[in-house]
Every structure is written in structure tokens, then in C-alpha cells.
C-alpha positions as CSV (number, residue, x, y, z in Angstrom):
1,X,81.3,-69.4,50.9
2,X,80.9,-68.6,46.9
3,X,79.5,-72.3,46.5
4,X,76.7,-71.7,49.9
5,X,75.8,-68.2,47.9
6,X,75.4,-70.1,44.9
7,X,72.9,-72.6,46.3
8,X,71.2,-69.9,48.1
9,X,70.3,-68.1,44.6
10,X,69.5,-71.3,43.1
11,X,67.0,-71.5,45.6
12,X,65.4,-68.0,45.0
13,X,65.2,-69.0,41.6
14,X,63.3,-71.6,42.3
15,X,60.8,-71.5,45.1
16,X,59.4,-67.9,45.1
17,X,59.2,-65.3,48.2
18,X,55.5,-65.3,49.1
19,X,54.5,-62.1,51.0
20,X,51.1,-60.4,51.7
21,X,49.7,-58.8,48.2
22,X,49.2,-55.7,51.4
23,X,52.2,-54.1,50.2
24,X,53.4,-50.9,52.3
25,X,55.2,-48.4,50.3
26,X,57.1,-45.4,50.9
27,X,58.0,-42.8,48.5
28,X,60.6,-39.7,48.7
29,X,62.7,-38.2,46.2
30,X,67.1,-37.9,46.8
31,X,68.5,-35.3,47.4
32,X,69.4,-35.6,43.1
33,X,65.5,-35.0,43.1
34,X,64.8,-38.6,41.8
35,X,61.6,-40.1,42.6
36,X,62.3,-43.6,45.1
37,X,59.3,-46.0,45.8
38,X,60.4,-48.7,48.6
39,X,58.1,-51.9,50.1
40,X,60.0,-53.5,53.0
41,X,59.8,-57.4,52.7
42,X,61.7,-59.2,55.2
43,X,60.9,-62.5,54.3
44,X,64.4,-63.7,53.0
45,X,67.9,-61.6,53.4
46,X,68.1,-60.1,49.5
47,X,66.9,-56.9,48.3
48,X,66.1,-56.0,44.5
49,X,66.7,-52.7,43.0
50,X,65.0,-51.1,39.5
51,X,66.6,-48.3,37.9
52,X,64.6,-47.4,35.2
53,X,65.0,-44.3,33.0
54,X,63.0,-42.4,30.5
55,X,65.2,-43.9,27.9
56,X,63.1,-46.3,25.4
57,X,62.4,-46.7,21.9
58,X,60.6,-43.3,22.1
59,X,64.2,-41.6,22.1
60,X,65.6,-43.5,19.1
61,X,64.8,-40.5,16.8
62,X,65.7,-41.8,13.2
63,X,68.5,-44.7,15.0
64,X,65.7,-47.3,15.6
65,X,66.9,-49.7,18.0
66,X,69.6,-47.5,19.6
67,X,68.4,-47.4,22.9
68,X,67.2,-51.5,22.9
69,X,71.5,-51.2,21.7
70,X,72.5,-49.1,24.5
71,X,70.7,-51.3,27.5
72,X,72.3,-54.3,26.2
73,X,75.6,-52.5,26.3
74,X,75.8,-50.9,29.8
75,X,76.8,-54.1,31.3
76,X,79.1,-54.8,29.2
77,X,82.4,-53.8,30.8
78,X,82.8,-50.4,32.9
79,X,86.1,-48.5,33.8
80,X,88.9,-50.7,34.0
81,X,87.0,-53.6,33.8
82,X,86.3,-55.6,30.3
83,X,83.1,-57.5,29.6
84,X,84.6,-60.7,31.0
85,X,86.4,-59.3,33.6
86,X,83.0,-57.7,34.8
87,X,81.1,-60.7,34.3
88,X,83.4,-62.9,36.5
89,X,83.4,-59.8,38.8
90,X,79.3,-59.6,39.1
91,X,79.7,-63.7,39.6
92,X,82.0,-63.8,42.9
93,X,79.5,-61.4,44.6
94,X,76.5,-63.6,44.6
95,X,74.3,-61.2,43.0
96,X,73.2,-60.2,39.9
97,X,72.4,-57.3,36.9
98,X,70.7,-57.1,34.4
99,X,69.4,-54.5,31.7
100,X,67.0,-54.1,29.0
101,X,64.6,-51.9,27.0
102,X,60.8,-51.3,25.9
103,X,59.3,-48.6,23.7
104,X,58.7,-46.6,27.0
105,X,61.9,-47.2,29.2
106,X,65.4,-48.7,29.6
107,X,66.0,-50.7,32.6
108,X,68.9,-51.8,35.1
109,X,67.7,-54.5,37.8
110,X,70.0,-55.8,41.0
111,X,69.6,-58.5,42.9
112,X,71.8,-59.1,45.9
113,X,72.0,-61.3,49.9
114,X,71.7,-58.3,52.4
115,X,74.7,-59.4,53.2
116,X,77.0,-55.9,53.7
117,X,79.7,-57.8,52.1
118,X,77.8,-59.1,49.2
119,X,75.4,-55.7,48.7
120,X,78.4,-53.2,48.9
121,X,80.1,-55.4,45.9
122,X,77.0,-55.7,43.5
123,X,76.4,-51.8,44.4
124,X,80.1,-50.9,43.3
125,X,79.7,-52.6,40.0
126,X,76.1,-51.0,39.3
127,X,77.6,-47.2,40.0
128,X,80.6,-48.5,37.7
129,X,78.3,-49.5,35.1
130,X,76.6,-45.9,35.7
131,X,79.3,-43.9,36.1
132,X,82.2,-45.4,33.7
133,X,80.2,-47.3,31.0
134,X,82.9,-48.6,28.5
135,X,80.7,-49.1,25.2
136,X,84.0,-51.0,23.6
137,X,84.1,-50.8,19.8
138,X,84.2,-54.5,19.9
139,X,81.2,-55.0,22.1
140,X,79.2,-52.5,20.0
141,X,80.0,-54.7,16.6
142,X,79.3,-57.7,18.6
143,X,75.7,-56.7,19.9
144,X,74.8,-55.2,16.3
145,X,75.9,-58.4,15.0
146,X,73.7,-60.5,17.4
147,X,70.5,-57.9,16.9
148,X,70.9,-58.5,13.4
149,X,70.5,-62.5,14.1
150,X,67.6,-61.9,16.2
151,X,65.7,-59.9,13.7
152,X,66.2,-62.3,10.9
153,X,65.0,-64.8,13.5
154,X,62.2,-62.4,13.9
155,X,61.1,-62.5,10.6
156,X,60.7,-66.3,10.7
157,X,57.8,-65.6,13.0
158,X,54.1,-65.2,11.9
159,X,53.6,-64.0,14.9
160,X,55.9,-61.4,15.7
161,X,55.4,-60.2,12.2
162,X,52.0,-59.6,12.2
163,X,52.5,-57.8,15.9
164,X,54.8,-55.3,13.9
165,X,52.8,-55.2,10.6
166,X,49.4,-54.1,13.4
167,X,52.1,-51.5,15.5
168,X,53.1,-49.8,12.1
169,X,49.4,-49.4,10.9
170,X,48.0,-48.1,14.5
171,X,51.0,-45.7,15.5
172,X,52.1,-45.0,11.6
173,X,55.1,-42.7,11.6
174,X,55.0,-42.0,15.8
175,X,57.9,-44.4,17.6
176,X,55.7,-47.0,18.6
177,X,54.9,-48.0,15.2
178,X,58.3,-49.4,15.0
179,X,59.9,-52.6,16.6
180,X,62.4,-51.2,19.9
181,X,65.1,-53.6,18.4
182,X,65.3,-51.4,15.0
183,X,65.6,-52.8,11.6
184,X,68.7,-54.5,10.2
185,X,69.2,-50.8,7.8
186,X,68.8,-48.6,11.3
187,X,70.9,-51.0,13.4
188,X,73.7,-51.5,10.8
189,X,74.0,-47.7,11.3
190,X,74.4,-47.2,14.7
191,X,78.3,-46.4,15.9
192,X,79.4,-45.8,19.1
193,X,79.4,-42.3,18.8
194,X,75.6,-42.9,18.8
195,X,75.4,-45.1,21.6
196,X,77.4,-42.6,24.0
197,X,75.6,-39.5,23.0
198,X,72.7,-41.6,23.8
199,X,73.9,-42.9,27.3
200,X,74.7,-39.0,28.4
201,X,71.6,-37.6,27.3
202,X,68.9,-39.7,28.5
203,X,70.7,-41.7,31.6
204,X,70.7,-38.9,34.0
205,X,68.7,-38.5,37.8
206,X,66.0,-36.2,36.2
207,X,65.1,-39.2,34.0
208,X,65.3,-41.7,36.6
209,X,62.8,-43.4,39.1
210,X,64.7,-45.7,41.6
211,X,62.4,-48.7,43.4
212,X,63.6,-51.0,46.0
213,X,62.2,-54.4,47.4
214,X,63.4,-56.4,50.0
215,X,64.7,-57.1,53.6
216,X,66.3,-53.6,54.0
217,X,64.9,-50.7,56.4
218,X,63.6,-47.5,55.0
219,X,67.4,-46.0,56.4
220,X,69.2,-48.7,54.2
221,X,67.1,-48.2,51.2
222,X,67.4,-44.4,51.6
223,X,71.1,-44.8,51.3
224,X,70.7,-47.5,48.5
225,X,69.1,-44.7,46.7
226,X,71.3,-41.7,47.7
227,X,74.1,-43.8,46.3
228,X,72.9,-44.5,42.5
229,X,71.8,-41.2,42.3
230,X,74.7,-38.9,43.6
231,X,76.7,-40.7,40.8
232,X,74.4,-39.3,38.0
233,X,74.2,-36.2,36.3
234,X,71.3,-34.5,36.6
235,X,71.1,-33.9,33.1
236,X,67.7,-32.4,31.1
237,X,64.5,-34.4,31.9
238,X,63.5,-36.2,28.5
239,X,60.7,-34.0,26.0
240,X,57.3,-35.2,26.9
241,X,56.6,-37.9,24.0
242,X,54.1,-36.8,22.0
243,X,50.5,-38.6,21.2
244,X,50.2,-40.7,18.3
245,X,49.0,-38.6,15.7
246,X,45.2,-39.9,14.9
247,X,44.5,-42.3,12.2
248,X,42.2,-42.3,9.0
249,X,38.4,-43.1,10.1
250,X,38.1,-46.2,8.0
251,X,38.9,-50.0,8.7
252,X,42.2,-50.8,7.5
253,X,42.9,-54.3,6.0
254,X,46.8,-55.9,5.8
255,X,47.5,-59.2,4.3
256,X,51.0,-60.9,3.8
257,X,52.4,-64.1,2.7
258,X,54.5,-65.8,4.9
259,X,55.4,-69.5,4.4
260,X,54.0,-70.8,7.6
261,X,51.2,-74.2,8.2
262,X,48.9,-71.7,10.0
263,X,47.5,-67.9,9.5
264,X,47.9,-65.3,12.3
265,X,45.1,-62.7,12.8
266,X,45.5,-59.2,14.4
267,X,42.6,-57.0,14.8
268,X,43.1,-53.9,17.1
269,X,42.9,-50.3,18.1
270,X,43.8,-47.6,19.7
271,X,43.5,-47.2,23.8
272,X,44.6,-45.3,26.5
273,X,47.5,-45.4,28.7
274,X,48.2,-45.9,32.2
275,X,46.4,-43.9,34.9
276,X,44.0,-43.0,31.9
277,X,40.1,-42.8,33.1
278,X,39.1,-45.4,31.1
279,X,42.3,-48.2,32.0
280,X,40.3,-50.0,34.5
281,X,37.0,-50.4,31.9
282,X,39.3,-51.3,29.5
283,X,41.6,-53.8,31.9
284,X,37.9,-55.4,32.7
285,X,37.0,-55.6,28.9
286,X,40.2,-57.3,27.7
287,X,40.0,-60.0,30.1
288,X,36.3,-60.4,29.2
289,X,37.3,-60.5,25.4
290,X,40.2,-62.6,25.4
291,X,42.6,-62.0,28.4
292,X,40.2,-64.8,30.6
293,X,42.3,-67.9,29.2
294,X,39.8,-70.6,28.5
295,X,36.4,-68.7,29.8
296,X,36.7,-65.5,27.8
297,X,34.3,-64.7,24.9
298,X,37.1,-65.4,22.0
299,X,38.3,-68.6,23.2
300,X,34.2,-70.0,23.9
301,X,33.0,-68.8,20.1
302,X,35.9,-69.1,17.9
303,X,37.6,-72.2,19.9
304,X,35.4,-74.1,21.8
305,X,31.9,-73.8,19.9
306,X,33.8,-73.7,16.2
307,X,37.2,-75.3,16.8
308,X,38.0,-72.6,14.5
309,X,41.8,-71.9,15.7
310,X,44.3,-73.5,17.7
311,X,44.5,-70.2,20.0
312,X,42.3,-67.0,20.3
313,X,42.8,-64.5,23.0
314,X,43.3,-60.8,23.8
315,X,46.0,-58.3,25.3
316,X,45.8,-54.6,26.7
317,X,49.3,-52.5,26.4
318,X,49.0,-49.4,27.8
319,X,51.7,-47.0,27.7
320,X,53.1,-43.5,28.4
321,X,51.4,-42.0,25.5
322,X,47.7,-43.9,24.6
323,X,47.9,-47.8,24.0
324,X,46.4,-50.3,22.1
325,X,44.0,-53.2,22.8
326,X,44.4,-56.4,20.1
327,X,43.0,-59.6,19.5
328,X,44.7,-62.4,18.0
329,X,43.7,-65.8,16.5
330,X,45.7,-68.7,14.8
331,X,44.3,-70.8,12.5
332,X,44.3,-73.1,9.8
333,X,44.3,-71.3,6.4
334,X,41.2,-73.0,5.3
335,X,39.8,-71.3,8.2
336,X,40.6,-68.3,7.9
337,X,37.6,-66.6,6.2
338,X,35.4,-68.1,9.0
339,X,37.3,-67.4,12.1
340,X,38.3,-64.1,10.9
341,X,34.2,-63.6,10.2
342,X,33.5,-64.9,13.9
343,X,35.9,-63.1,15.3
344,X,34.4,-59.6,13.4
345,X,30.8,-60.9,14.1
346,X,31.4,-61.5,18.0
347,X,33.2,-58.0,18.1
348,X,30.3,-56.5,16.5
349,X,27.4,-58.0,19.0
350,X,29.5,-57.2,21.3
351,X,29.7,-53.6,20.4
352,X,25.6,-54.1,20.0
353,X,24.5,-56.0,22.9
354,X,27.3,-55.6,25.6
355,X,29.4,-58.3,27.6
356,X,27.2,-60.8,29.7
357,X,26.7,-60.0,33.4
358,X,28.3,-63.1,33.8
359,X,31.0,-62.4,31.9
360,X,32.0,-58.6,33.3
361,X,31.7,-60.6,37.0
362,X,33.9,-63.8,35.3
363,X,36.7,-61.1,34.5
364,X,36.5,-59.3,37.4
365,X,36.4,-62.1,39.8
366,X,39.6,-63.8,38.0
367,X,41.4,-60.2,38.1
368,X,40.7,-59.6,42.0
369,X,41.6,-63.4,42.7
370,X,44.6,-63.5,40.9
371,X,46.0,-60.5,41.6
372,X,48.0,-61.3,44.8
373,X,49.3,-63.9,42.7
374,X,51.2,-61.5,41.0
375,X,52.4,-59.7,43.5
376,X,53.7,-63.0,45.2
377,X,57.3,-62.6,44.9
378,X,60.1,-59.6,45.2
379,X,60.4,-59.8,41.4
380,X,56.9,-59.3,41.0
381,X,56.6,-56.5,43.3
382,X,59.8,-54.8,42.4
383,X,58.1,-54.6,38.7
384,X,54.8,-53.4,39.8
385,X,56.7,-50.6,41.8
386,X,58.9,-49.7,38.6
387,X,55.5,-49.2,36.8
388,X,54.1,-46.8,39.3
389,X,57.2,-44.9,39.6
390,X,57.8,-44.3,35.8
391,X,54.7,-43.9,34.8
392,X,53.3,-41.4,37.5
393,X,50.5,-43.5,39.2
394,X,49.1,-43.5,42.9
395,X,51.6,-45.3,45.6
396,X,48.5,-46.9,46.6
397,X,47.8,-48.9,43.1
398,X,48.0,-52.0,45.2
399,X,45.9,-52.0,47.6
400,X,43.5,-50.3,45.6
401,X,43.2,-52.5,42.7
402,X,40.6,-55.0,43.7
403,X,38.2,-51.7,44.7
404,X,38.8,-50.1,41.2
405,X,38.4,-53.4,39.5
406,X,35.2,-54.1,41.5
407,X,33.7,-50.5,41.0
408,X,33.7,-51.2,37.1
409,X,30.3,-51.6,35.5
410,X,28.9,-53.7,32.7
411,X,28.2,-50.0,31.3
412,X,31.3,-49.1,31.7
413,X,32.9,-51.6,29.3
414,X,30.5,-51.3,27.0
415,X,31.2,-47.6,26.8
416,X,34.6,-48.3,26.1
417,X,34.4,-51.0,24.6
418,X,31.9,-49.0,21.5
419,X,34.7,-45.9,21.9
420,X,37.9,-47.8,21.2
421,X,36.4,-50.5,18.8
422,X,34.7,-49.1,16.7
423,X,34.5,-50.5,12.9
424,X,36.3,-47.6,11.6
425,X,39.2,-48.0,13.8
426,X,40.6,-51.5,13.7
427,X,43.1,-52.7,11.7
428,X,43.0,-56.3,10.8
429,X,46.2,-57.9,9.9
430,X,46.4,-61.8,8.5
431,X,49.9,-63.1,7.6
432,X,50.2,-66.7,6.4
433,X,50.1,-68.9,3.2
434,X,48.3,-67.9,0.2
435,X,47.1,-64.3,0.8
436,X,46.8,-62.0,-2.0
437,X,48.0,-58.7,-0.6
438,X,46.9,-55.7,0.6
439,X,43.4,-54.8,0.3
């Protein structure tokens, strides 16, 4: 029986659960007063769960990287049950947890066959995880020591340092400025102590939203529910974060040396976050700019017309609090002046002369095409529920995103486009051989 279960994971691993992108879902709250979002899909006999708490980055105070710690560590061992002895335990039932962190939230994701047998086994282990978290002294040292590893792996990456070098100079002293995983002097200085304080303050109901995927019926998943969240205090709902104080009106300009073949370019700015007026402009602009793969503005003037850099692209991240909307070229160093000067020269007509007609309707079609795509499998939809549930938006998100990407006019992103990249608020950020500092 363990070895059939086996096979039948391996299988959902590997050939996804395609369901309509129509996705039903039902909302309620427990009777702990957390906020559930449920979408029946029947297709296969498994049902994913997301816990996800008000519990990110944003709640580190000075302990950076305490609560990317304290996700790792919940699933490490609870009550009488070690880290091994847990492990092997989560193993036998066919299912599976998992836990992690951003700057906005801290997660806890189940997997199980609908199986009674198999779901009332992975549930048990969940609530003990919730309930009886054992945050052993020796797990503790062990994660430090492997967050320390990872962020000296970190800085071996152009990349992800010039990310962080961009965060720091658009969100200055607010938490998003700084990596979730910490620094090695914040890390080294997190105890236990820290990382149970942490756990009973911000892992309660009233920071909680619950959603639930998969082939149970709105009576199971009600239960599913009623379960996680009768084990939890209810606890003080987390203090709304607070905006990103505003930056200096003037472009800001960050070099560093870094021993790499290549130079990595940032330039961004400030946006909104989710459910903000201007997310769906700005959704349409990004993949317009850079987010398009291989027909967006970036990659045609700085890659295909120049063969100027080996990549050139765009990303949106909106969050709880505001956002930010970067892009980001690699290049040769002996190209860097030019592509760095096309990059700033396309932003600018842009700015001047507006996105193509054919380029807003390239975006747009490629967003409304795609987008069942990405709601294609219970993973995919579990995640798209998590986001409405945390971060407050309309239960009907999915079957309204093709309208509200549709609705979006060419004067529309060049309205947002002007207020969010302006000259005076980009930061530009180049690490790679031979720079000469900040300017």
C-alpha cells in the first residue's frame, strides 16, 4: 500500500491536474473567525491546503531573518516527535508539508490522497506542528548554520546582489529594503527564545487565512478548516505594516565590484500593491516592457536589434504595502555604457511617446491567453487562492482577470507608466567587474 501511494505522488508530480481556469470559490470564516477560501476540483482524489499567516519579513523588527528562521523550523519535530522521527512519520502517510517565508507572509502547505486514512494522518501531524512546535536547540543552530551557507552563497551572485543592493535603495530603512533571510550579523543573533516569542505572537487564527483545493466537498473542507483553526490561539491580529517612507526626488546611481564575466543592471521604482487602482495598468505595462519573453520592448531593442546583453527583461512585485516594478539587463562589461544608455533611452521614449498599440494588445493578448495556464493545476490554484485570501482581494479575481486585463488602455499605461517612472525616481544599480563606486 505505502509503495502504490508512492507511485501515485510520483505521478502528480509529474503530469499536472488540468481543470477549467472557471474556478468556483466559496468563502466563510470558522467559527475562530479566520477567513477560508475553497475551489472544489474533483479531478483526482488529493486535496491541498495553505495556511498562510501574517508572519513575514515585515515582523522581523531588528532580528532580520527571524521569521524566514521560524518557517523553516515549524516542521522540524513537534511534541514527542523529533525531526526524524517526524519526517519518517510525514513519509508513511503519503502526503506531504511544507513551509516557507516572503517579506509579506509565512507559509504551511499540505498535500494529501482524500483518502480518510491518509488525510486524517497528514492533518494530525499539521495541528502537531501548530499546536506543539518543538524549536530544538539543535535544530535552531542547525538552520542558522545552513542560512549562513546560503547567504555566503548569495553573495557569489551578481544577481541576487544587485536585487538586494536595488531593495535597500527603494525601501531604505522600511523591512522590505532588507533580504527575508537576514544577514549573517542578524542571523548569528537569533536564539530560540527569539524564535518562540516569534511563533506565539504572530502564528495565531486572527493572523491566519486558510485556502483549500481539491476533491473534497464544501462539508469536508469546512471541517478541514474548523480543525486547523480550533487548535490556534486567537492571539492579537498583526499592526498594519506601514508604507515605505518616500524617497529623495532625484535618480539614484549604485555601482559595485563584483568578480563576475558579466555586469548585472537594475533600474527600478516604486509601485503599488495588490488590489491597488493602478495594479492592472501596471500588470499590462510590465509585460509590455519586459515581462513578454522574447516580444517585449527590452528584449527587441537592447537584445535583438543591438545584441547588447545576453538577457533583458522586466518584473512587477506587488505587495501588502506599495511594490516595485524593475528592469534588469546582463551584459558584457564592454557593454555596459551602451546597453545601460538603451535601456535609459527606451525608458525615456517611452515615457514620451507611449507603448505601441501593438504592443499594449501583444501584452494583453499573451496575459488573457496564458492565464488559464496558470491556473492549470491544484498547486497553481491553491496559490492564486492564498493570494486573495491574505491579501484582501475580490473572490472573483479569476474569472474576472481577462475583463480587467482587457479593459486596460494604451492611456492607461502610459499614465502609469510616466507616474511610477519617472527620472527622478529610479535607482539604477550595475554590479560587475571594473566599476568605480558609487556615484
Amino acid at each position: 500500500m505505502k509503495n502504490f501511494v508512492s507511485a501515485i505522488l510520483v505521478l502528480l508530480l509529474v503530469f499536472p491536474l488540468c481543470v477549467s481556469a472557471k474556478v468556483q470559490v466559496e468563502s466563510w470564516s470558522t467559527e475562530n473567525n479566520v477567513s477560508v477560501l475553497y475551489a472544489q476540483v474533483p479531478e483526482l482524489e488529493m486535496v491541498d491546503m495553505y495556511l498562510a499567516f501574517d508572519a513575514g519579513s515585515t515582523r522581523d523588527g531588528k532580528k532580520h531573518g527571524l521569521a524566514n528562521l521560524v518557517s523553516a523550523l515549524i516542521l522540524q519535530g513537534a511534541s514527542d516527535l523529533n525531526v526524524d522521527e517526524f519526517n519518517e512519520a510525514i513519509g508513511l502517510t503519503g502526503g506531504n508539508l511544507s513551509s516557507g517565508s516572503s517579506s509579506d507572509m509565512a507559509y504551511i502547505k499540505m498535500r494529501s490522497l482524500t483518502e480518510q486514512a491518509n488525510l486524517e494522518a497528514v492533518m494530525r501531524l499539521l495541528k502537531l506542528a501548530l499546536s506543539s512546535p518543538r524549536f530544538d536547540d539543535s535544530d535552531v543552530n542547525r538552520l542558522v548554520a545552513r542560512t549562513l551557507i546560503g547567504l555566503d552563497f548569495k553573495k557569489q551572485s551578481p544577481a541576487a546582489v544587485a536585487q538586494d543592493e536595488l531593495y535597500a535603495e527603494l525601501f531604505a530603512a522600511h523591512p522590505y529594503g532588507f533580504p527575508h533571510e537576514g544577514t549573517a550579523e542578524s542571523v548569528k543573533s537569533i536564539t530560540r527564545d527569539d524564535v518562540s516569542k516569534f511563533f506565539n505572537e504572530f502564528y495565531v487564527a486572527k493572523n491566519l487565512n486558510i485556502s483549500i483545493v481539491g476533491a473534497v466537498n464544501l462539508r469536508q473542507a469546512k471541517a478541514m478548516a474548523e480543525e486547523i483553526s480550533s487548535i490556534l490561539v486567537s492571539g492579537e491580529r498583526a499592526d498594519k505594516v506601514f508604507s515605505p517612507p518616500s524617497k529623495k526626488t532625484q535618480g539614484i546611481l549604485v555601482k559595485r565590484n563584483f568578480p563576475s564575466i558579466q555586469s548585472h543592471i537594475r533600474v527600478g521604482a516604486r509601485s503599488v500593491e495588490r488590489g491597488h487602482p493602478d495594479y492592472f495598468p501596471l500588470l499590462v505595462a510590465n509585460h509590455a516592457l519586459g515581462g513578454n519573453s522574447l516580444v517585449s520592448v527590452l528584449f527587441r531593442s537592447i537584445r535583438e536589434e543591438r545584441g547588447l546583453a545576453y538577457s533583458a527583461y522586466s518584473y512587477f512585485s506587488p505587495k501588502l504595502t506599495g511594490g516595485s516594478l524593475v528592469a534588469a539587463v546582463q551584459t558584457d562589461r564592454e557593454n555596459q555604457e551602451e546597453a545601460l544608455s538603451v535601456l535609459d533611452s527606451s525608458l525615456e521614449k517611452l515615457r514620451l511617446e507611449g507603448f505601441s498599440g501593438k504592443d499594449i494588445d501583444s501584452a494583453k493578448d499573451n496575459l488573457i491567453g496564458g492565464f488559464p495556464l496558470r491556473v492549470d493545476t491544484n498547486a497553481e490554484i491553491l496559490n492564486y487562492l492564498a493570494m486573495l485570501g491574505f491579501y484582501k482581494l475580490p473572490t472573483d479575481y479569476l474569472e474576472t482577470f481577462a475583463g480587467n486585463v482587457d479593459r486596460v488602455t494604451r492611456a492607461e499605461v502610459s499614465r502609469v507608466f510616466n507616474r511610477y517612472l519617472s527620472p527622478e525616481k529610479l535607482v539604477t544599480v550595475i554590479v560587475g567587474p571594473n566599476q568605480d563606486g558609487d556615484e
